[in-house]
N, C-alpha and C positions, 0 to 999 in steps of 0.2 A: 504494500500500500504506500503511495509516493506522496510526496508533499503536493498537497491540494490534488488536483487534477494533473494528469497526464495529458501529452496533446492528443494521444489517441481518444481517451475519457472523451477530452474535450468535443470530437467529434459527434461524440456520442448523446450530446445532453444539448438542450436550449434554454433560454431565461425563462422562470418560471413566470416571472411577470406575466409575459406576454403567450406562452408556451402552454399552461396550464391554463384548465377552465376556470374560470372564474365563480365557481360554484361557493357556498358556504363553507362546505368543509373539502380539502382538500380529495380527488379522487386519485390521485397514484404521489408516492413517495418522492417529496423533496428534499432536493442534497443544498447543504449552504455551501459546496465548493469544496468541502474536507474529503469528500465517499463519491465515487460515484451511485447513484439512486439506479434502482433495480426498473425495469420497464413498466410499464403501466399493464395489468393485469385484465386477463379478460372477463373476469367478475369485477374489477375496478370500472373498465370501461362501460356493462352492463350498471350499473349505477349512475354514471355519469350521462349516457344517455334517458335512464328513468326517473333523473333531478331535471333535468331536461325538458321531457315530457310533460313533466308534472308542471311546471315553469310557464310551458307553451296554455298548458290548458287551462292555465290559473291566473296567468296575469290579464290577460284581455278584459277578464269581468272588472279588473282593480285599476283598466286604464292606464294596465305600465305595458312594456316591453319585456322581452324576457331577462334582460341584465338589471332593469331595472328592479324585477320583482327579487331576482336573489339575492337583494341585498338587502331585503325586507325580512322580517321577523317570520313569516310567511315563509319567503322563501329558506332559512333556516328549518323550519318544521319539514319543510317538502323533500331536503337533502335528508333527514332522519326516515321518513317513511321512503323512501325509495330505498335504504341502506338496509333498512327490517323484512321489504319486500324483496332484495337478494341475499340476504345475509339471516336471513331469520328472525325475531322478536326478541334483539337485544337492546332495543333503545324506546324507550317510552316517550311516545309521543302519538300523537291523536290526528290522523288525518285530515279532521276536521281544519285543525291548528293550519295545514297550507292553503286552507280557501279564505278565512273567514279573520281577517286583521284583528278584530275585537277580541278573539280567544288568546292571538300571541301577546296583543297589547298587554292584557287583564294576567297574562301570567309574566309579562316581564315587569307590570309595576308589580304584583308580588312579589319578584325574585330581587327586587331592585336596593333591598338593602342585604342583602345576605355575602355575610364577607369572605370575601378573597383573599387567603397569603400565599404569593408565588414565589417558593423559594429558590428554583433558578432563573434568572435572564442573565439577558447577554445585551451589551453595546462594543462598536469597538471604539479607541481615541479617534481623537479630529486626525491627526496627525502620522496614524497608521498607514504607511505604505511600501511595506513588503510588495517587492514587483509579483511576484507568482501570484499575489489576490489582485494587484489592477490591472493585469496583464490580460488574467481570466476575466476580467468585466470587460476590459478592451475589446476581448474577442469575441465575446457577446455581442458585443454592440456592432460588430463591423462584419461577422458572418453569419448570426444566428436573427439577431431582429435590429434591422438600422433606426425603430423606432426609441430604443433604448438610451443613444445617444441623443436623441432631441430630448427627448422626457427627463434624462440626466437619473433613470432609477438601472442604467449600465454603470454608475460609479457605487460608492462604498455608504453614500448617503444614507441608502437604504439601512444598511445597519452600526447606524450613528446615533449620537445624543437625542437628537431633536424627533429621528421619526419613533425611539425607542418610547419614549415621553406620548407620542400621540398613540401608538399601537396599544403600549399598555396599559396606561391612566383613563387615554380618552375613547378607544375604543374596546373597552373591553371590562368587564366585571371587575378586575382585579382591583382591591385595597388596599394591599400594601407588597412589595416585591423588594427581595433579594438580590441587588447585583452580584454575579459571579464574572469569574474570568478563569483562564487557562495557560498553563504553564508550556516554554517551548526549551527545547533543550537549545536551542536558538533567543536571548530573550528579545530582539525585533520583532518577533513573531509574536510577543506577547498583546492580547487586545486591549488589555487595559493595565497597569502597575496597582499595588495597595494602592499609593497616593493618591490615585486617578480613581479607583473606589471610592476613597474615603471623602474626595470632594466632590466628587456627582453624590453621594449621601446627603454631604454637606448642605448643596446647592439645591435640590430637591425638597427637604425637608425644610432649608430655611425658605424658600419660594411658600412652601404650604400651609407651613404653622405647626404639623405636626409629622408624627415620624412616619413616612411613607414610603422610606426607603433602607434598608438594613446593605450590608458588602460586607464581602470575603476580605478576606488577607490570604493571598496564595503560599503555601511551604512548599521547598524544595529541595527535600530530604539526600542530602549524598553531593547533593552540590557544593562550593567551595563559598563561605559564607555565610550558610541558610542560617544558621540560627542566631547571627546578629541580624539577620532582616527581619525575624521571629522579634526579638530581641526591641526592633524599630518598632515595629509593628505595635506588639503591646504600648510604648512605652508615647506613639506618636498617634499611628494611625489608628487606636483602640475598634480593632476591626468586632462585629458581632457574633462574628463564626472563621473556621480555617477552611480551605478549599485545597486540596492535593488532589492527584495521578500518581497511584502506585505504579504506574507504567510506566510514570518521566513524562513521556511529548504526548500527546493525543495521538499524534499524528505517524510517527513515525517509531522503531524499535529505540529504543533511549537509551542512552548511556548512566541514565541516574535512578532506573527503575528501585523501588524499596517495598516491605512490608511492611503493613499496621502493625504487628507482635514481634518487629526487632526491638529488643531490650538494649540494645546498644545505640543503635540512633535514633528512634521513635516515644521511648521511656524519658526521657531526660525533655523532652519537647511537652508532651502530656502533665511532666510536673510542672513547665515553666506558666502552660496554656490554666490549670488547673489554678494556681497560685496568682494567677489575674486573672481569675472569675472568667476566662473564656473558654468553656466549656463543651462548645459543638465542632465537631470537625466532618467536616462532609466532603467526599469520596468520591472521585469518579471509577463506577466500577462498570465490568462488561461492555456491552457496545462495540464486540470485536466481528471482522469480513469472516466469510463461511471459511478461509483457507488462513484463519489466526494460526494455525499450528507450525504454519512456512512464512507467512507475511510477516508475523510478530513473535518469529523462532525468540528464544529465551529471556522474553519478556510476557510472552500472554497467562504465564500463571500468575503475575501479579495482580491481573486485572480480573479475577475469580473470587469466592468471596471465601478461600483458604485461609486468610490470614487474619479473621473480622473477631472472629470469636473469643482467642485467647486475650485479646489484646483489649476485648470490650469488658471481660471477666477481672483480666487485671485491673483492669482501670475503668470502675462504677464511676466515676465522678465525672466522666464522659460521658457525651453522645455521641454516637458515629451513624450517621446518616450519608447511606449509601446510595448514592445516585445513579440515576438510570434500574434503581433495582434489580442490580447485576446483571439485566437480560442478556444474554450472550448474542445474538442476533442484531447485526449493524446495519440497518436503513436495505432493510433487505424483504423482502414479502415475507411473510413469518407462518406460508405454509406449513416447511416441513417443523418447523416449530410445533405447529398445532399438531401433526401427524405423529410427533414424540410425544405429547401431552396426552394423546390421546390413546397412544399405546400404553402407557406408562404411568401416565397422572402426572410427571415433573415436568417442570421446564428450565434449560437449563440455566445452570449457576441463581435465577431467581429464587428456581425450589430452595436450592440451598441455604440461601440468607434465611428462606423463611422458618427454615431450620436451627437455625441459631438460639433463639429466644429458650428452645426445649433443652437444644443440645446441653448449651450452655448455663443454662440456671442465669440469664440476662435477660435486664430489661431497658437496655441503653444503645439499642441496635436499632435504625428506623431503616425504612424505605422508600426512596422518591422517585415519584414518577416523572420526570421531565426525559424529554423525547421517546420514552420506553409507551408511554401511555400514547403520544401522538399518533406515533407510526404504526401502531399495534389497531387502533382505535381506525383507523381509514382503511389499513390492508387486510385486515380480517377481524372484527367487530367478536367474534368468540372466541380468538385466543385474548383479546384485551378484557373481557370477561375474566375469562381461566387468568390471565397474570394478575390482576387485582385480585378476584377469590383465594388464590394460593398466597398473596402476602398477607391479608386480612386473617384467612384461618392459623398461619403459622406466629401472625407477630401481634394479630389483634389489629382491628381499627384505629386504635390508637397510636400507632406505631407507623403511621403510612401517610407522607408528606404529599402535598399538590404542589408540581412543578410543570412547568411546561417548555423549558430551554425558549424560548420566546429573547429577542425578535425573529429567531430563525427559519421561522416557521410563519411570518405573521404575526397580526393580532393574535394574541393565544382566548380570544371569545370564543370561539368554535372548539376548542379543547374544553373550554368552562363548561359548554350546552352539553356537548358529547358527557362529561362526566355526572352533571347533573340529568341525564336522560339513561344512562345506561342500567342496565338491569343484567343480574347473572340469567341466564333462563332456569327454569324450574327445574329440567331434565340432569344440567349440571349440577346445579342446588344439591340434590339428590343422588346423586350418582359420584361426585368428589366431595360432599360434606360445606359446602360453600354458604355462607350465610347470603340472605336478601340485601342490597344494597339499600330500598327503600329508592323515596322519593328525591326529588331536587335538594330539599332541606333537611333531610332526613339527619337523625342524629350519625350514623355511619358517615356521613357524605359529610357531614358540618365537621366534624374532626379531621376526616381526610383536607378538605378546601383551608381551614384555618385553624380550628381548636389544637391538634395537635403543637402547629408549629407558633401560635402565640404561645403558648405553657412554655416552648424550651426557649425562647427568646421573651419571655417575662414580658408580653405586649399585654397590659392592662385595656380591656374594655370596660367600658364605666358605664354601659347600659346594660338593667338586668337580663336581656336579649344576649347569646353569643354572638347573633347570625348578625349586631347591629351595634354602629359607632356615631354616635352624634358627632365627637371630636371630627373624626374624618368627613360627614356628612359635609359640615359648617365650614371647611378649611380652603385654605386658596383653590388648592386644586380641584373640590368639590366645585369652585363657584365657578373657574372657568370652564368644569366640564358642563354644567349646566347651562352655559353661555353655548358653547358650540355644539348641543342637543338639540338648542332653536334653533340653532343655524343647520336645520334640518340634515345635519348628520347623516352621511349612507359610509358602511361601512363598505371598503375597497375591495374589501374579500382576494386580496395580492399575496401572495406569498413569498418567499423572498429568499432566491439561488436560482437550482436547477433541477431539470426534469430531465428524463433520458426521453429518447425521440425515437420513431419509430427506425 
């Protein structure tokens, strides 16, 4: 797996912007430029045309168009029941919901205070520009869509400050998000520094009035240094949580790969993190190509959830929240996934975390969905079932964060719907032991979206409501999102990378 795309890749994928349907929820697997994304499916493409359909035959009465109608609440509903009518009845929602405005209205002022903590996103600096990522825009714009270049969404724009601010405050449910970042064994490569965290926190929360935004401090264990940046970090950038790659690069086999349960270099960091009250470290685990065992020769068993247990046993005073919920499966169709799931009841390296909590006699092991839920949730709706059922039954509700790697992917609002619509089906229910997910607000789903992760980051709500924050309500960024909600708001429904091409 090579740094970004390859030229051959390259031939292979278009801007998702303009390349992808413009539907609510995405219909085949977008890459942000790191993987190349797997082709668009031919049960993908049965949906996309039956979103379609639905589109054609519903917008006429409502006096839109068909682009126009799917960016209505409506046409949301209408991407859900075409997805239940290929895919089975895993997502609750009501037919009715794509004819009749009044139904979606009445259930989104319902839904309209129920809160949101997203504990992955992503931006990158102003000032990022590694040629291999503007190279790749470049070639967008001049072989794949010449439209990209006029519109200026073939440069880096797209996943910068300004549109990350509108995708996720202004368009989308979320109330309060996580900035993360990612380590390059390269640091130019790096999208954002602590510093650069800790002042977009800075600048965000002072803009709003209140705290609407939390950031990582990245460690980078084995490296020459790390633990005076540790060291920084506490002492300057008082980050809210730590963010590591036991692999090293994302990207690439790393020269600094580490485990959570070295006692030699991982022990001494948990007592500095422990002894200034910072107590969460969160993990990128899993997310490895189907040929991890040649691409990422003697690095991919770091990225497995081998080393999670002893280390979370040693050290109670921690949390280790593992991201991506170690799904082994990288932006890949997650049939044969489901096909192992189905022989077997596991899936891989997730089952295993979910195992932890028994194996181990711990209760300081979490689980986060960001891009594990995304890509699972579009390419096949019952294995995104089965990977949420298997971490709920092994770790508890309580135990299982809402992420959504966002801006990567978009608005992450279509991730919000999808989760708050999703249902285990009954058959599974029964057949692997899977509890009911319940409804949109459901206590399960209110723990998953926020209650969990306000508890470990001590976010104080002060209304006797979980699901509800006046402070937030009242605050800057409340009053401008209400501002650009009359300004009749249509949400873009853009995604933002690449798609593979026929």
């Amino acid at each position: 797996m090579g740094t970004w795309l390859s030229e051959r890749e390259q031939r292979l994928v278009a801007g998702a912007e303009e390349a992808s349907a413009a539907t609510p929820i995405p219909t085949q697997i977008v890459s942000n430029g790191e993987y190349l994304p797997p082709p668009q499916s031919a049960t993908q493409r049965k949906v996309e045309a039956r979103i379609n359909e639905l589109a054609d035959a519903n917008a006429g009465r409502l006096g839109l168009n068909r682009r126009q109608f799917l960016r209505t609440g409506c046409g949301m509903a209408a991407a859900f029941v075409a997805m239940n009518e290929i895919y089975g009845n895993v997502f609750q929602v009501n037919p009715a919901e794509a004819r009749q405005p009044e139904i979606t209205k009445a259930r989104a002022e319902g839904l309209a205070g129920q809160f949101i903590f997203d504990v992955q996103t992503h931006f990158v600096r102003d000032d990022f520009d590694h040629k291999g990522l503007l190279d790749l825009a470049k070639y967008a714009s001049e072989h794949w869509n010449p439209k990209l270049k006029e519109e200026g969404v073939g440069s880096l724009g797209r996943y910068k400050f300004q549109n990350y601010v509108k995708e996720v405050f202004y368009d989308s449910d979320t109330s309060l998000a996580l900035l993360s970042g990612a380590p390059f064994d390269d640091p130019t490569w790096w999208f954002l520094s602590n510093e650069q965290m800790a002042k977009a926190r800075e600048l965000i929360n002072g803009f709003a009035g209140s705290r609407r935004l939390l950031s990582h401090a990245l460690i980078t264990p084995n490296q020459k240094g790390w633990m005076d940046e540790v060291d920084k970090a506490i002492a300057v950038h008082k980050p809210d949580s730590w963010k590591g790659y036991t692999i090293g690069d994302p990207l690439n086999p790393s020269k600094y790969p580490w485990r959570l349960d070295d006692e030699k270099v991982m022990y001494p960091f948990y007592d500095k993190a422990v002894k200034a009250g910072i107590t969460t470290i969160c993990i990128h685990k899993g997310l490895l190509p189907p040929d991890y065992e040649k691409s990422y020769a003697g690095v991919w068993e770091y990225a497995t959830a081998a080393d999670i247990g002893k280390a979370a046993k040693d050290w109670p005073q921690m949390n280790f929240v593992m991201y991506h919920a170690c799904l082994r499966p990288a932006f890949e169709r997650p049939d044969q996934a489901w096909s192992e799931f189905e022989q077997t009841g596991r899936i891989r390296w997730a089952t295993d975390l979910a195992e932890i909590p028994q194996k181990f006699g711990v209760t300081n092991v979490y689980a986060e969905l960001g891009t594990a839920f995304a890509n699972s949730a579009v390419a096949h709706p019952k294995f995104c079932a089965a990977l949420v059922g298997t971490l709920i039954k092994g770790m508890g509700a309580d135990h299982v964060l809402w992420g959504t790697d966002s801006v990567w992917y978009g608005s992450p609002q279509w991730q919000i719907e999808a989760m708050r619509r999703l249902e285990i089906p009954e058959d599974m229910q029964k057949k692997y032991g899977f509890p009911a997910l319940g409804h949109a607000t459901s206590a399960t789903k209110q723990l998953i979206f926020s209650a969990n992760a306000t508890r470990m980051y001590n976010i104080k709500l002060k209304a006797a409501s979980n699901t509800r924050m006046p402070a937030y309500s009242e605050d800057g960024l409340a009053a401008l999102k209400k501002e650009y909600a009359l300004a009749a708001r249509e949400p873009s429904n853009l995604r933002y990378g690449y798609v593979r091409t026929e």
